[in-house]
C-alpha positions in Angstrom: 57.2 122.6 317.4 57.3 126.4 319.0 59.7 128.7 316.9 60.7 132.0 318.4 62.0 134.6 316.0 63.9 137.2 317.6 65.1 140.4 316.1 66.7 143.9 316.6 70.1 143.1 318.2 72.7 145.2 316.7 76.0 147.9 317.5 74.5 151.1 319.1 76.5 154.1 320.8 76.1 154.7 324.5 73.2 156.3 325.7 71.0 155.2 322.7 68.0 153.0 322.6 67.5 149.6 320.5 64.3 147.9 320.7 64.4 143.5 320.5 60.8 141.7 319.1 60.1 138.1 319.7 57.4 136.3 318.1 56.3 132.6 318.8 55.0 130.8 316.2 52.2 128.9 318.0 50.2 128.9 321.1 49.6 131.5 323.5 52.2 131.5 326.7 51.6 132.6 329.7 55.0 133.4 330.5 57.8 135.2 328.3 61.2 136.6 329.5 64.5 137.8 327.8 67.9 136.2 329.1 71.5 137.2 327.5 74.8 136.0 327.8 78.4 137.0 327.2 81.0 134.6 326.7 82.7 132.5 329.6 79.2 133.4 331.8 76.0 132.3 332.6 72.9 133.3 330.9 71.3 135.8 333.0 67.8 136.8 333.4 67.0 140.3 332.1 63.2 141.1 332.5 59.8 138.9 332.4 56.3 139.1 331.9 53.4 137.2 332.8 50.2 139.6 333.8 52.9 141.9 335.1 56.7 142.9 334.0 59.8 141.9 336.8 63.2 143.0 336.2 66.5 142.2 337.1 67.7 145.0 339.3 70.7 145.9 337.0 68.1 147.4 334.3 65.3 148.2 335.8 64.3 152.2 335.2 66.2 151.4 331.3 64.5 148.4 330.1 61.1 147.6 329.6 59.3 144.6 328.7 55.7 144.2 327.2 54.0 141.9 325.1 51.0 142.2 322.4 48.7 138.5 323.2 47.2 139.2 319.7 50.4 138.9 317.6 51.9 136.3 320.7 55.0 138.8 320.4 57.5 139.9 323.4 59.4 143.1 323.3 62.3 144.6 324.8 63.0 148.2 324.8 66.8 148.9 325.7 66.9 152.9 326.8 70.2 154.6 328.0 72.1 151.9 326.5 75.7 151.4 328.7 79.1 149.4 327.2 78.4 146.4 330.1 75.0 145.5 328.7 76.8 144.0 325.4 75.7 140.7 325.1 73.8 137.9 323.2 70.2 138.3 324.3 68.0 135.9 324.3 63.6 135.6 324.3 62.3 132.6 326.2 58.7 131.0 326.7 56.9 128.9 328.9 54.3 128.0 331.4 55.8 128.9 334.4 57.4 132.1 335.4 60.7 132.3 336.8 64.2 134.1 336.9 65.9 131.5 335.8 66.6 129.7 332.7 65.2 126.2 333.7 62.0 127.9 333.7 61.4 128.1 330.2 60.8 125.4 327.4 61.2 127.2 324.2 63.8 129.6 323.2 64.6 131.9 320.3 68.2 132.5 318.8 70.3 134.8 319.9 70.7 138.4 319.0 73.9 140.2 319.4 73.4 143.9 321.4 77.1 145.7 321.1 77.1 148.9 323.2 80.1 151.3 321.8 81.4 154.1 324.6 
């Protein structure tokens, strides 16, 4: 059983950073992605990496994604934080790269990112 264990969700101000780790317990994927959802909406994809990063257009230029094979950890960095990007976010893993949720077989909990104006 793959465990993902996410943290560095919490309340930030606009225009400050916050930076989200994922770590998978076991095995090597190719593939890991962060998602988030509000309440009352889909989960949404946020940013992906495989041997490169992707990006949903709405962060690109103030997120960044990378990864560290020898720890089997994901990261998110959250610049230029803005009010709409509150959400539960979300780490996911898999063997086939995608932008959407059905993509991915495990996934970690989800850590709450409040952006104050």
């Amino acid at each position: 059983q793959v465990q993902l264990e996410v943290s560095g969700g919490g309340l930030v101000q606009a225009g400050g950073s916050l930076r989200l780790s994922c770590a998978a317990s076991a095995r090597t994927f190719s593939n890991m992605a962060w998602f988030r959802q509000v309440p009352g909406k889909e989960r949404e994809f946020v940013a992906g990496i495989r041997w490169t990063a992707y990006y949903a257009d709405s962060v690109k230029g103030r997120f960044t994604i990378s990864r560290d094979g020898n720890k089997n950890t994901v990261y998110l960095q959250m610049d230029s934080l803005k009010p709409e990007v509150t959400a539960a976010y979300y780490c996911a893993v898999g063997l086939v790269a995608g932008r959407t949720s059905s993509a991915y077989d495990y996934w970690g909990q989800g850590t709450q990112v409040t952006v104050s104006s």
